[in-house]
Chimera marker file (.cmm) of the C-alpha trace (Angstrom):
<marker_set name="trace">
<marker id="1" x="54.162" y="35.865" z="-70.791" r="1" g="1" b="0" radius="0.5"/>
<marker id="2" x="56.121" y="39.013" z="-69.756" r="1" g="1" b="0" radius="0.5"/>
<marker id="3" x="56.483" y="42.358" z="-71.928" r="1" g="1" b="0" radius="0.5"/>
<marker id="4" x="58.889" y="44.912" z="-71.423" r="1" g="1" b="0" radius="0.5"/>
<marker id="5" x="57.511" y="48.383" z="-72.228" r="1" g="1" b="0" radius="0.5"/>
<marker id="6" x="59.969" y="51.331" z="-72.509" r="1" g="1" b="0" radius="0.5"/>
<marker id="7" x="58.301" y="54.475" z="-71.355" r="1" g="1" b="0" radius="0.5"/>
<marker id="8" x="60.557" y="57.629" z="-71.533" r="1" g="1" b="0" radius="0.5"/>
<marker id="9" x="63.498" y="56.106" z="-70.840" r="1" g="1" b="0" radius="0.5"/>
<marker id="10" x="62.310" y="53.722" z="-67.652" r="1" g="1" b="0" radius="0.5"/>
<marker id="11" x="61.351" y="50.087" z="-67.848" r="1" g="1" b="0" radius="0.5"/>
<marker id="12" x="58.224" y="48.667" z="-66.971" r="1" g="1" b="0" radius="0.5"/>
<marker id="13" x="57.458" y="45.079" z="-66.759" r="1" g="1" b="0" radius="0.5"/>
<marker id="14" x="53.699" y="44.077" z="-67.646" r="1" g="1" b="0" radius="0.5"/>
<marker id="15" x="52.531" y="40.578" z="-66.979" r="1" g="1" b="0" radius="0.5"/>
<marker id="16" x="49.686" y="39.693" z="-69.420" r="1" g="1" b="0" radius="0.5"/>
<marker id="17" x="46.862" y="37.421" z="-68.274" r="1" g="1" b="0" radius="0.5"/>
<marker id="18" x="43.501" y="36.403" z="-69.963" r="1" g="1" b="0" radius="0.5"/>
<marker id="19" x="40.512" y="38.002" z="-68.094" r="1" g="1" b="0" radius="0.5"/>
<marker id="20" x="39.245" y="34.494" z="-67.583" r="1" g="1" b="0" radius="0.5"/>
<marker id="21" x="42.731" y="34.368" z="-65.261" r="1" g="1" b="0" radius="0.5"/>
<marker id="22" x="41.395" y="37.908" z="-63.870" r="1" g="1" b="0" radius="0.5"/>
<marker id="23" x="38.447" y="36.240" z="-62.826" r="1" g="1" b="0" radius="0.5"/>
<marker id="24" x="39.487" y="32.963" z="-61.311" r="1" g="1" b="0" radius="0.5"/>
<marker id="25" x="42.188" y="34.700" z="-58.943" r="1" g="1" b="0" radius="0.5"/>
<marker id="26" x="39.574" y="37.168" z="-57.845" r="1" g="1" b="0" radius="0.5"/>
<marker id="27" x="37.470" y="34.401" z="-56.912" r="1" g="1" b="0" radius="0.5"/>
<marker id="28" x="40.069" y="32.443" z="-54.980" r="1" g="1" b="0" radius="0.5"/>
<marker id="29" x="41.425" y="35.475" z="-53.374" r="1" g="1" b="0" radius="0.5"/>
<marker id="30" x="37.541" y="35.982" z="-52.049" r="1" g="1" b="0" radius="0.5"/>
<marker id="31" x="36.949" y="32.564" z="-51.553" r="1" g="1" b="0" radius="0.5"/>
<marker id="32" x="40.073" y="32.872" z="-49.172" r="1" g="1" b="0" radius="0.5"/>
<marker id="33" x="38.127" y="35.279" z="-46.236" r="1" g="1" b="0" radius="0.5"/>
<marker id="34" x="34.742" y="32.728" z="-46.270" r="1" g="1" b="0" radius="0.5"/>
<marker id="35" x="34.386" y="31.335" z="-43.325" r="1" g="1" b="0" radius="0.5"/>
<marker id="36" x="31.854" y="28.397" z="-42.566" r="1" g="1" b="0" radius="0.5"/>
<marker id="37" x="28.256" y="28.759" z="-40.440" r="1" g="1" b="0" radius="0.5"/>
<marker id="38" x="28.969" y="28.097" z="-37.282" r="1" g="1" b="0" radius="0.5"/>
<marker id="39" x="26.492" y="26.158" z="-35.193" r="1" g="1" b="0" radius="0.5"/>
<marker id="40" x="24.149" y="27.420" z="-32.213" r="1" g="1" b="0" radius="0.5"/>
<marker id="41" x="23.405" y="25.366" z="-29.378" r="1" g="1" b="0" radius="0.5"/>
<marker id="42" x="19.795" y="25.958" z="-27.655" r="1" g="1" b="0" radius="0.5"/>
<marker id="43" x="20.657" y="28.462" z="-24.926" r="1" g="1" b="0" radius="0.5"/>
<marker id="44" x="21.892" y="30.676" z="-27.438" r="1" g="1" b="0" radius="0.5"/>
<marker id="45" x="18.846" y="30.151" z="-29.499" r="1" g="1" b="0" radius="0.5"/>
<marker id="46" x="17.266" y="30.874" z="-26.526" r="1" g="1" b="0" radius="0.5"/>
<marker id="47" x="19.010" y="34.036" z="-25.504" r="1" g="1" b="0" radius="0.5"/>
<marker id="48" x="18.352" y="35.606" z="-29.005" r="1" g="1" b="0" radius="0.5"/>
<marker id="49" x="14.807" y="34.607" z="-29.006" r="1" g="1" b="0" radius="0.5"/>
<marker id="50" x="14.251" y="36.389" z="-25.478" r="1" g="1" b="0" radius="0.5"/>
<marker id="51" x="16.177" y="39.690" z="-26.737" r="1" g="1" b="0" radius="0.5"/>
<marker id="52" x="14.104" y="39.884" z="-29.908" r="1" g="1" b="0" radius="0.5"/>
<marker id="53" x="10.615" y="39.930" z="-28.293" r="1" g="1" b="0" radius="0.5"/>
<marker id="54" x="12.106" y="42.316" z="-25.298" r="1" g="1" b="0" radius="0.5"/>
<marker id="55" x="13.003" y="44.714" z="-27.900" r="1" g="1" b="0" radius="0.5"/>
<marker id="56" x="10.052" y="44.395" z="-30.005" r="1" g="1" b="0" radius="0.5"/>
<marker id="57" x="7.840" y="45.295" z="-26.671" r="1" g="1" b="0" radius="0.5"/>
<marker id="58" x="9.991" y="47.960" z="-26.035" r="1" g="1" b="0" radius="0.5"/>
<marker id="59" x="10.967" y="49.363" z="-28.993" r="1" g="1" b="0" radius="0.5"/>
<marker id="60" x="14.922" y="48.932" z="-28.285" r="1" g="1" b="0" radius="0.5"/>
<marker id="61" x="17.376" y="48.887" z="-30.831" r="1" g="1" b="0" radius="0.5"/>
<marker id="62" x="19.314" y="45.563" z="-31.577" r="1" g="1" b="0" radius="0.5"/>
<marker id="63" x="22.798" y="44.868" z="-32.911" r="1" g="1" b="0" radius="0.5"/>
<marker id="64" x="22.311" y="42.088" z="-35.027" r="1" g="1" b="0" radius="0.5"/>
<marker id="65" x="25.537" y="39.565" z="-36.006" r="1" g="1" b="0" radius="0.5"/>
<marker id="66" x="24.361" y="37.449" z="-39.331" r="1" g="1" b="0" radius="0.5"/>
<marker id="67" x="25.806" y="35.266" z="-41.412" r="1" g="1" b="0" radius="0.5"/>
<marker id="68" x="25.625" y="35.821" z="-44.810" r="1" g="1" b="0" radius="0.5"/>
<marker id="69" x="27.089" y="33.627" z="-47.977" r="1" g="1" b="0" radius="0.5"/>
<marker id="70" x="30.408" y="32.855" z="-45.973" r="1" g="1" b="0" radius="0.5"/>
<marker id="71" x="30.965" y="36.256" z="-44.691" r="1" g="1" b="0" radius="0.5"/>
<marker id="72" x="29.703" y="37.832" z="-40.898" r="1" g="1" b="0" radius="0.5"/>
<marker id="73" x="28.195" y="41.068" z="-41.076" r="1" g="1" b="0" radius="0.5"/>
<marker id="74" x="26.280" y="43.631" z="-38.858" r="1" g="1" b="0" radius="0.5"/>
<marker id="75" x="23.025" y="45.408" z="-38.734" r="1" g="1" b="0" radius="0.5"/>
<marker id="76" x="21.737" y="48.063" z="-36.392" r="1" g="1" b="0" radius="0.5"/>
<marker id="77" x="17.782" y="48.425" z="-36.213" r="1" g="1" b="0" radius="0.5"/>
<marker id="78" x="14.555" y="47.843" z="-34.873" r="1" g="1" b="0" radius="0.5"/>
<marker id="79" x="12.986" y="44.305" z="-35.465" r="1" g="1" b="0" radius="0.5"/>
<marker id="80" x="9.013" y="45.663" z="-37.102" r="1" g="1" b="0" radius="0.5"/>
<marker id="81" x="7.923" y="41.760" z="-37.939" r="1" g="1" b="0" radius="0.5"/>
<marker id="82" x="8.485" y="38.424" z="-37.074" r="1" g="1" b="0" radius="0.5"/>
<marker id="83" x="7.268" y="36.257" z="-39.987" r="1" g="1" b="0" radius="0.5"/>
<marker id="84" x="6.604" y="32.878" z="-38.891" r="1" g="1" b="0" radius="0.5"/>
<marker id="85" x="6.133" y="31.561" z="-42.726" r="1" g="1" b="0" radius="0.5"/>
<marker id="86" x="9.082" y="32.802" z="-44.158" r="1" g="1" b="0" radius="0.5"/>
<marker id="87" x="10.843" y="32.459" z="-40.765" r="1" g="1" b="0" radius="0.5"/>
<marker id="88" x="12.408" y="35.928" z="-41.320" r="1" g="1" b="0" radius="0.5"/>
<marker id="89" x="12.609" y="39.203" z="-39.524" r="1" g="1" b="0" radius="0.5"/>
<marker id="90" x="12.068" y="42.617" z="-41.172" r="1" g="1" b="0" radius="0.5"/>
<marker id="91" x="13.992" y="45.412" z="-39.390" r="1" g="1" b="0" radius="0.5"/>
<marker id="92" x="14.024" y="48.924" z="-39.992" r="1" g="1" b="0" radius="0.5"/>
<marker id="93" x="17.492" y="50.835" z="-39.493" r="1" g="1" b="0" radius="0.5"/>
<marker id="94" x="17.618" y="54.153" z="-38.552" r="1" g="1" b="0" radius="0.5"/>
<marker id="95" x="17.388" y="55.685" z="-42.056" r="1" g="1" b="0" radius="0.5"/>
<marker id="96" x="13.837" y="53.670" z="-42.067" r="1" g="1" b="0" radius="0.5"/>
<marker id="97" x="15.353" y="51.519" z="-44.927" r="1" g="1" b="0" radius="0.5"/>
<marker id="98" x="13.610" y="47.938" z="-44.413" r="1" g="1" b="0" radius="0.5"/>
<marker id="99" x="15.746" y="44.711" z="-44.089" r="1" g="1" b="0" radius="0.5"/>
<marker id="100" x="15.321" y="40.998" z="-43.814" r="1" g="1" b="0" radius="0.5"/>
<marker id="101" x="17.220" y="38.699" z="-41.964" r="1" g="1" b="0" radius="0.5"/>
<marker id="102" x="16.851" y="34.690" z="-41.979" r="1" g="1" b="0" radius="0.5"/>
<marker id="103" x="16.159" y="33.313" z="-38.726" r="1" g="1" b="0" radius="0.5"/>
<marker id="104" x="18.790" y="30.527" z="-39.397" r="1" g="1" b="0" radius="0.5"/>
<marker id="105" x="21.604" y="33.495" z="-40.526" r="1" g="1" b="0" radius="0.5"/>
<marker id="106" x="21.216" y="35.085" z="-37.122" r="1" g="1" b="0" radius="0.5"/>
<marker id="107" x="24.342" y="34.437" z="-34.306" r="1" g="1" b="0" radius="0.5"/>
<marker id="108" x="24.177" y="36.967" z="-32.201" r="1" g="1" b="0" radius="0.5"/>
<marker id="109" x="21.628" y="40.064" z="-31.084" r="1" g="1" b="0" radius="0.5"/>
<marker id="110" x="22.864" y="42.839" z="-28.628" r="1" g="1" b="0" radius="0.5"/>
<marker id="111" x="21.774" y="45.654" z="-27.230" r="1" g="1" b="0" radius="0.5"/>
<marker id="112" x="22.366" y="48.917" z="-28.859" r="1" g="1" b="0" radius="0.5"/>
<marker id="113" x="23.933" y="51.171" z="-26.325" r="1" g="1" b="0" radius="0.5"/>
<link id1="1" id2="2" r="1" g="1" b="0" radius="0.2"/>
<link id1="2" id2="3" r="1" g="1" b="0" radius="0.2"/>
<link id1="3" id2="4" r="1" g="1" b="0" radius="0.2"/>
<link id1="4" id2="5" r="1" g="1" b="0" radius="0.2"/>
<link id1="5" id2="6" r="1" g="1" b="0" radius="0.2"/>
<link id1="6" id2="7" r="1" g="1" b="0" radius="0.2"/>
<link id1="7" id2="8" r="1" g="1" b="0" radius="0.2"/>
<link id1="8" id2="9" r="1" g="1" b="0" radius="0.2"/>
<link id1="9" id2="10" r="1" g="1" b="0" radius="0.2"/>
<link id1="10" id2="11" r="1" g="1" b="0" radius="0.2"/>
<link id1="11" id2="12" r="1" g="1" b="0" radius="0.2"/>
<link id1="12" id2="13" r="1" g="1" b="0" radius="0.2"/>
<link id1="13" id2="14" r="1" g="1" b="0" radius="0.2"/>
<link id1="14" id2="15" r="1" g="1" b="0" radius="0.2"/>
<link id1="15" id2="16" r="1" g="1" b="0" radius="0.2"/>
<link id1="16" id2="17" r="1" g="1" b="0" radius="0.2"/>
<link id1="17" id2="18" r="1" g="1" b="0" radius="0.2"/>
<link id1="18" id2="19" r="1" g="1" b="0" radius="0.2"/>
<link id1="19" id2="20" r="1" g="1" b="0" radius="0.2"/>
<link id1="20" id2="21" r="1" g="1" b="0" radius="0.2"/>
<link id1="21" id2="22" r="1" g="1" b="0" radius="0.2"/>
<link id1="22" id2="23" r="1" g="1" b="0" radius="0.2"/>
<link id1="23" id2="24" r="1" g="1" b="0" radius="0.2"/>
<link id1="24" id2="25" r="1" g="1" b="0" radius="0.2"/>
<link id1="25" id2="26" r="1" g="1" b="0" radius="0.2"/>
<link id1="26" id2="27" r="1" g="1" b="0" radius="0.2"/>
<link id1="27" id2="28" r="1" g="1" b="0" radius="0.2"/>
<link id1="28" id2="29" r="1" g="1" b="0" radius="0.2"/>
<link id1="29" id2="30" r="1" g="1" b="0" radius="0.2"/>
<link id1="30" id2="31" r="1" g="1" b="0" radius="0.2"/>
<link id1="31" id2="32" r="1" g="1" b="0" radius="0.2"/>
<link id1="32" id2="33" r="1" g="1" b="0" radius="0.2"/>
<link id1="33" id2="34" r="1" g="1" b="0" radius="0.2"/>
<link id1="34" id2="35" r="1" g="1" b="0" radius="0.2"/>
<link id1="35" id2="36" r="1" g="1" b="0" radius="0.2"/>
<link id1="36" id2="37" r="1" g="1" b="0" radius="0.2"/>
<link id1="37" id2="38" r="1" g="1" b="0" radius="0.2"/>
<link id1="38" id2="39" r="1" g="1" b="0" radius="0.2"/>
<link id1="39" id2="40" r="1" g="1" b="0" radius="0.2"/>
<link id1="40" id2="41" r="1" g="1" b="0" radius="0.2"/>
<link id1="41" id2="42" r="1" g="1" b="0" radius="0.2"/>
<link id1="42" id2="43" r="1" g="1" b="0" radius="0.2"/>
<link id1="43" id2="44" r="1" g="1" b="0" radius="0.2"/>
<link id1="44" id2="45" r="1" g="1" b="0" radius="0.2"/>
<link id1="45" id2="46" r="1" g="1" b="0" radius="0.2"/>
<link id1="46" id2="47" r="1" g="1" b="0" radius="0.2"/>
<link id1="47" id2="48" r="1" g="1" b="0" radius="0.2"/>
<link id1="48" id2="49" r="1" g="1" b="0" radius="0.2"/>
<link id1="49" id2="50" r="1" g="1" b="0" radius="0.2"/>
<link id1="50" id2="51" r="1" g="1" b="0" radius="0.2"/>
<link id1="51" id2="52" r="1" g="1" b="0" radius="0.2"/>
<link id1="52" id2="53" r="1" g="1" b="0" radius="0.2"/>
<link id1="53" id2="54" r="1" g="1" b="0" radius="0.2"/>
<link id1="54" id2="55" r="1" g="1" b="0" radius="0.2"/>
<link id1="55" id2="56" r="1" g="1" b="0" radius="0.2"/>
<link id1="56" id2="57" r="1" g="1" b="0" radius="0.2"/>
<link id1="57" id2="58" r="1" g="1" b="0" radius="0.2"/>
<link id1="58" id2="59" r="1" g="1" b="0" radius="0.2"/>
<link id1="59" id2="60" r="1" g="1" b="0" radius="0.2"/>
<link id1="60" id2="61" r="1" g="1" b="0" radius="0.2"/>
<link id1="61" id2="62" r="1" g="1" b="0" radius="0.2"/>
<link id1="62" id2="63" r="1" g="1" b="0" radius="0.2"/>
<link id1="63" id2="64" r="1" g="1" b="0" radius="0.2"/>
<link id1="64" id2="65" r="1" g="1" b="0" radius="0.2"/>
<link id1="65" id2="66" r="1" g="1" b="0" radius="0.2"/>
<link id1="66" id2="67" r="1" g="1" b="0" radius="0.2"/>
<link id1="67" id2="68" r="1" g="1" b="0" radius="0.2"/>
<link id1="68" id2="69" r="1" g="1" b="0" radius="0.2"/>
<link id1="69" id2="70" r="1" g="1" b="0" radius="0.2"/>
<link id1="70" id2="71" r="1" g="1" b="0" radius="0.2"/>
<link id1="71" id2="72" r="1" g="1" b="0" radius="0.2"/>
<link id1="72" id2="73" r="1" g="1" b="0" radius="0.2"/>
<link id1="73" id2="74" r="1" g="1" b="0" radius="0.2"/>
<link id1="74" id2="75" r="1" g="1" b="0" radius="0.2"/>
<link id1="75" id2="76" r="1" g="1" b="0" radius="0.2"/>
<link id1="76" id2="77" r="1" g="1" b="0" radius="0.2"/>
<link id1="77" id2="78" r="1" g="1" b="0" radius="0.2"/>
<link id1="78" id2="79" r="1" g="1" b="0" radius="0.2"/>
<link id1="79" id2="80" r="1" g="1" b="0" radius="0.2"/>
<link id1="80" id2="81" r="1" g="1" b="0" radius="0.2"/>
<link id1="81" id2="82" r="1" g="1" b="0" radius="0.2"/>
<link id1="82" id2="83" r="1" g="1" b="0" radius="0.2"/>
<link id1="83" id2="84" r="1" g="1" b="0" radius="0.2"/>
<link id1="84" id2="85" r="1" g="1" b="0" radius="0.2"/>
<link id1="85" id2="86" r="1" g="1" b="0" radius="0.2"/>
<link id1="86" id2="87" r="1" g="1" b="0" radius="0.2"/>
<link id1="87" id2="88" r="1" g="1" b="0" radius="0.2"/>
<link id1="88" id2="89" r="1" g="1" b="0" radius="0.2"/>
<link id1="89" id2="90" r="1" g="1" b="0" radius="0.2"/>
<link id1="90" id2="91" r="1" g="1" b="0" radius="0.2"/>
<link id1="91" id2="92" r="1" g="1" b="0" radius="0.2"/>
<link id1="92" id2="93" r="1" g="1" b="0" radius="0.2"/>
<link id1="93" id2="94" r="1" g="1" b="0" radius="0.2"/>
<link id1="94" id2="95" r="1" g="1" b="0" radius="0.2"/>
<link id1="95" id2="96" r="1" g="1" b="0" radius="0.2"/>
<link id1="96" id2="97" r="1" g="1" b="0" radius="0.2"/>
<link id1="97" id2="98" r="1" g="1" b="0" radius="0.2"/>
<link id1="98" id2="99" r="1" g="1" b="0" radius="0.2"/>
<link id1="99" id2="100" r="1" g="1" b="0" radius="0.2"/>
<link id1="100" id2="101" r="1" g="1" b="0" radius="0.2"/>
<link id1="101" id2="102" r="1" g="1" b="0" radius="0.2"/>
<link id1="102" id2="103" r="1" g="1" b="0" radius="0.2"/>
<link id1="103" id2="104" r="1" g="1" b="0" radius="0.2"/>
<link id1="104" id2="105" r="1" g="1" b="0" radius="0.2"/>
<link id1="105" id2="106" r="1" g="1" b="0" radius="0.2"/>
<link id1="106" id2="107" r="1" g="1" b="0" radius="0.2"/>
<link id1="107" id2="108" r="1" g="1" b="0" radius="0.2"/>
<link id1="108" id2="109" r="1" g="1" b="0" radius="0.2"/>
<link id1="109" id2="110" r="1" g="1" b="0" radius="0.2"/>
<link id1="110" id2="111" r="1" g="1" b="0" radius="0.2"/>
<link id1="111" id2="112" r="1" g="1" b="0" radius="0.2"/>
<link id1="112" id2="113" r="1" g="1" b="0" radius="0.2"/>
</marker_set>
């Protein structure tokens, strides 16, 4: 449905949609930029293993590339704990603000700098 407002003299076409509408087209248009977890083989399992423990010994900041509910992010810290049960890291960024990353969510570490 289509209104036609008349405002001071100009016209202004207003398309009216139910906020359930709102809500699905938000969701597709989101859904759109997901992309899928993409799959590691062992070297690079491998690499990111040895780059984690280097930095832990010496204290080095890492550049972390994650994976997170269809969408790749960043993170810049230090990795504090490796927990083996949870198979998780805790990093602290440079604000000291603590965060957790899955060991299955991790694709990529770098250096920082």
């Amino acid at each position: 449905m289509i209104i036609v407002i008349k405002d001071r003299g100009s016209i202004k076409w207003t398309a009216m949609m139910l906020p359930e509408h709102v809500k699905l087209l938000r969701e597709y248009n989101e859904s759109l930029d997901k992309v899928e977890m993409p799959t590691l083989d062992e070297d690079q399992l491998e690499e990111i293993n040895q780059k984690i423990y280097e930095a832990m010994e010496y204290n080095k900041e890492l550049v972390f590339t994650y994976f997170d509910r269809g969408d790749i992010k960043l993170f810049i810290g230090h990795v504090h704990f490796i927990d083996g049960l949870k198979k998780e890291l805790r990093i602290f960024n440079s604000h000291g603000d603590k965060f957790f990353i899955k060991f299955e969510d991790i694709l990529r570490v770098d250096n920082n700098g």
